[in-house]
C-alpha positions in Angstrom: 32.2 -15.5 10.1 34.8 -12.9 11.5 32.8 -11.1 14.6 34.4 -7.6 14.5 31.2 -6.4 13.0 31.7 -8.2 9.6 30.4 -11.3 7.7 32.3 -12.2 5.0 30.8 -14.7 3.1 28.2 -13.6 0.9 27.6 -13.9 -2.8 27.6 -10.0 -3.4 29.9 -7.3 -1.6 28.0 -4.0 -0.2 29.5 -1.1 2.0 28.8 -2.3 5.4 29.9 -0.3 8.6 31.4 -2.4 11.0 29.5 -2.6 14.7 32.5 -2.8 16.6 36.7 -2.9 16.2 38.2 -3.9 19.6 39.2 -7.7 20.3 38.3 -9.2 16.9 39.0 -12.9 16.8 37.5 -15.1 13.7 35.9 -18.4 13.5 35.8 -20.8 9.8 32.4 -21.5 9.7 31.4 -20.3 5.9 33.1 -22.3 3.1 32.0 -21.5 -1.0 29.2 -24.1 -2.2 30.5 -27.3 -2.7 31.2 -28.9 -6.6 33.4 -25.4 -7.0 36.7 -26.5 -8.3 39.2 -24.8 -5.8 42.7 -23.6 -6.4 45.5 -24.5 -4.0 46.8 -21.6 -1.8 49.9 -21.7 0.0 50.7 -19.7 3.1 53.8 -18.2 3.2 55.8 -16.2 5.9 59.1 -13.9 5.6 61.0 -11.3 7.2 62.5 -7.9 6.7 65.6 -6.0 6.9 64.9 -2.5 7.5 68.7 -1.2 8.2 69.3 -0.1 4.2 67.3 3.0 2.4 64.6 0.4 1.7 62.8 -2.1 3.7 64.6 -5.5 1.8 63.1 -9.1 2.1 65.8 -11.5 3.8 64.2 -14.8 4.4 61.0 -16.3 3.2 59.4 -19.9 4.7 56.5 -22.0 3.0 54.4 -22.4 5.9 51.5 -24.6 4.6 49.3 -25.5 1.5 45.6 -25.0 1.3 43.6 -27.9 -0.6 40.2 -27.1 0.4 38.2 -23.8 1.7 38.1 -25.2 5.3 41.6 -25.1 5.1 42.2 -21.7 4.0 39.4 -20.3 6.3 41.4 -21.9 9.0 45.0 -20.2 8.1 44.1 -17.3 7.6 42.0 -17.1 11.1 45.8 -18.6 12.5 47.9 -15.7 10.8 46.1 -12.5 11.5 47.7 -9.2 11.2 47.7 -9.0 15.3 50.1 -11.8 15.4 53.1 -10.7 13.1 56.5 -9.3 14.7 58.0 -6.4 13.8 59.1 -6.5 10.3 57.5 -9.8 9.1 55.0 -10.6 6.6 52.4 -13.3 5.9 51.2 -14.3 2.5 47.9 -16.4 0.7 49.4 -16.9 -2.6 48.0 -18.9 -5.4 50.2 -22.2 -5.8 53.2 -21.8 -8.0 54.1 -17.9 -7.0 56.4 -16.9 -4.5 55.6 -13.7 -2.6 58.4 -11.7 -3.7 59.1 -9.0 -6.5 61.4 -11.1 -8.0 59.5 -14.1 -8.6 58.7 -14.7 -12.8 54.7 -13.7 -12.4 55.3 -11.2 -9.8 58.0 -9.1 -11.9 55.6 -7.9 -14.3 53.0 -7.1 -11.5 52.7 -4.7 -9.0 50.3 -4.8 -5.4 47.3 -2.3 -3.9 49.0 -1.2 -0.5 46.4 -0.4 2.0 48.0 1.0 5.1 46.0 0.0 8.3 44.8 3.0 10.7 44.6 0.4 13.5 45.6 -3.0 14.7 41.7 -3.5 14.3 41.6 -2.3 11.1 44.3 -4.5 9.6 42.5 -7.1 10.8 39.3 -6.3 9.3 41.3 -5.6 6.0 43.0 -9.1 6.2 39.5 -10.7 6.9 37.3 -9.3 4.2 40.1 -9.5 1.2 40.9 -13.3 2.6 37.4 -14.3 2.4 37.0 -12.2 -1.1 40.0 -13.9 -2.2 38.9 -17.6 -1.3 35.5 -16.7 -2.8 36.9 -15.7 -6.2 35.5 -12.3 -5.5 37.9 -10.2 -6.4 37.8 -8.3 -10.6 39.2 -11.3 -12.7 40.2 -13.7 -10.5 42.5 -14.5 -12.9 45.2 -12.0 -12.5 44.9 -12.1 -8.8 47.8 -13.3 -6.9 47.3 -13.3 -3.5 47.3 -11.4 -0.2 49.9 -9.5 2.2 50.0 -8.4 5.8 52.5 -6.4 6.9 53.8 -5.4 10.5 56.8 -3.1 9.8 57.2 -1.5 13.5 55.1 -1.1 16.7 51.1 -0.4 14.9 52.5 0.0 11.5 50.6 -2.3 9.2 49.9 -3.0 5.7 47.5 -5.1 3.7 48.2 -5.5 -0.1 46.1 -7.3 -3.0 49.1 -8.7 -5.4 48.0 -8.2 -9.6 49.9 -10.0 -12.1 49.5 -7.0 -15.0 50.8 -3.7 -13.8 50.1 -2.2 -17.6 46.2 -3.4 -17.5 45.1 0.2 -15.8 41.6 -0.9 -16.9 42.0 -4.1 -14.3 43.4 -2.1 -11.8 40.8 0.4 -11.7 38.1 -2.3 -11.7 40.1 -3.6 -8.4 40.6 -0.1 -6.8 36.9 0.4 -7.3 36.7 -3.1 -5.8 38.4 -2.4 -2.8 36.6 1.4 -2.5 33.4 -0.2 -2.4 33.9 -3.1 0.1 36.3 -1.8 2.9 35.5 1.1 5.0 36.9 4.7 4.4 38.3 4.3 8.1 39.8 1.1 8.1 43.0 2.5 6.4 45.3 5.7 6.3 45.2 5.6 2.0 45.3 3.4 -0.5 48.4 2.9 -3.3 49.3 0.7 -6.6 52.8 0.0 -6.4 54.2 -1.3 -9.7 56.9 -3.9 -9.0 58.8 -3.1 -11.6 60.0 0.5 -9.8 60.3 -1.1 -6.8 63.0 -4.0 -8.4 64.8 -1.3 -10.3 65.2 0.6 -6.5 66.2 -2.5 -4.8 68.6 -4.0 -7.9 70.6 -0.2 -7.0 70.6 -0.4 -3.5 74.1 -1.7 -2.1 74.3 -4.8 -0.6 71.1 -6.6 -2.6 70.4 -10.0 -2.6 67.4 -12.4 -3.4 65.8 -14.0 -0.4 66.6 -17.0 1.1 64.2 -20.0 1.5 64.6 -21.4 4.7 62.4 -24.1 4.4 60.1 -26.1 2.2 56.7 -27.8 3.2 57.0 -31.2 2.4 53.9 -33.7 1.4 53.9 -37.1 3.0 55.2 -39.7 0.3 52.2 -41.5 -1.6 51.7 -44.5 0.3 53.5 -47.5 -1.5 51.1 -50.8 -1.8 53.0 -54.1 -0.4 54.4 -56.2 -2.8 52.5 -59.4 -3.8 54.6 -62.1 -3.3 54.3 -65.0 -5.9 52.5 -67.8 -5.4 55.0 -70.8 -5.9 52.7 -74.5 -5.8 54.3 -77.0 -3.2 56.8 -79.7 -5.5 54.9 -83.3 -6.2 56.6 -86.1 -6.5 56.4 -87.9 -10.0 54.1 -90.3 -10.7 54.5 -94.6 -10.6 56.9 -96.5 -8.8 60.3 -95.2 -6.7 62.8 -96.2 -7.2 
């Protein structure tokens, strides 16, 4: 449940007006049914260098991976929209994909960018998509990536929804009619598909371009090692009959 006016988990999307958009906090208390094989989301954080022509991504951390719904519900309550810096990101990726424009599925991609017309808003956006992204809601679940929120400076923000296909125009239009239908009219400024493949062929010209850096990795605790067994060695008997 997210209480700026909106409840999120549901088994069909409507257009719903939300009651309210001041002080919205969120609470994990609706999870998918269980016996629903879940994948595993990882949370991802980075920031930006905005001095060049283009805003250019210069370091990217693996914060934490999402086994179970709770999980996710709980993360993406944590890293709301409100909460970024200037010129940082946060990311809900499906496992195996790197947020960036570089990374092998993400090349041939491109993202929805839905810029926020309020703190508010973006939070609202970040909510509903999270919560449509956990509950496989979203056209084809299957060429869904992930989610973005964006704070470039002061109340600029962004949401995107990450596609793997940017050629599938019948896919994208399914998700832009998606995304037309659930979020409010007022929650953002306008609404943009953004091929990664222009974007890469502006950043591979800009001077100075490099790939981001990891900075760090989350680790999973080693697999707990059973103790050894030690062999049982019998005690030695002395032979049999008279010693000599």
């Amino acid at each position: 449940i997210f209480s700026a006016g909106i409840f999120c988990a549901y088994p069909t999307y409507t257009r719903r007006r939300a009651t309210t958009m001041h002080g919205s906090t969120c609470t994990p208390a609706s999870v998918p049914p269980a016996g629903e094989a879940s994948p595993l989301w990882c949370v991802w954080s980075d920031t930006w260098d905005t001095l060049g022509d283009h805003p250019q991504q210069s370091s990217l951390e693996l914060l934490q991976r999402c086994g179970s719904p709770a999980a996710f519900l709980q993360e993406l309550c944590q890293r709301s929209p409100s909460k970024l810096l200037d010129c940082t990101s946060v990311h809900i990726f499906v496992e195996g994909v790197q947020p960036t424009y570089e990374d092998p599925t993400n090349r041939p991609g491109g993202h929805f960018k839905l810029s926020a017309s309020t703190i508010p808003a973006a939070e609202l956006l970040w909510a509903t998509l999270g919560q449509a992204l956990l509950l496989r809601q979203l056209p084809r679940m299957e060429k869904v990536v992930g989610i973005s929120a964006f704070r470039k400076q002061r109340a600029n923000f962004a949401v995107k929804v990450w596609l793997r296909d940017s050629l599938d125009k019948t896919h994208i239009g399914e998700v832009r009619e998606f995304l037309s239908t659930v979020l409010e009219r007022s929650w953002f400024n306008f609404i943009r598909f953004c091929p990664h493949r222009f974007i890469l062929q502006t950043l591979e010209k800009q001077k100075g371009y490099q790939l981001p850096v990891l900075q760090h990795q989350v680790h999973q605790p080693p697999p707990q090692q059973q103790p050894q067994q030690q062999q049982y060695t019998p005690p030695s008997v002395p032979p049999l009959g008279p010693q000599a």
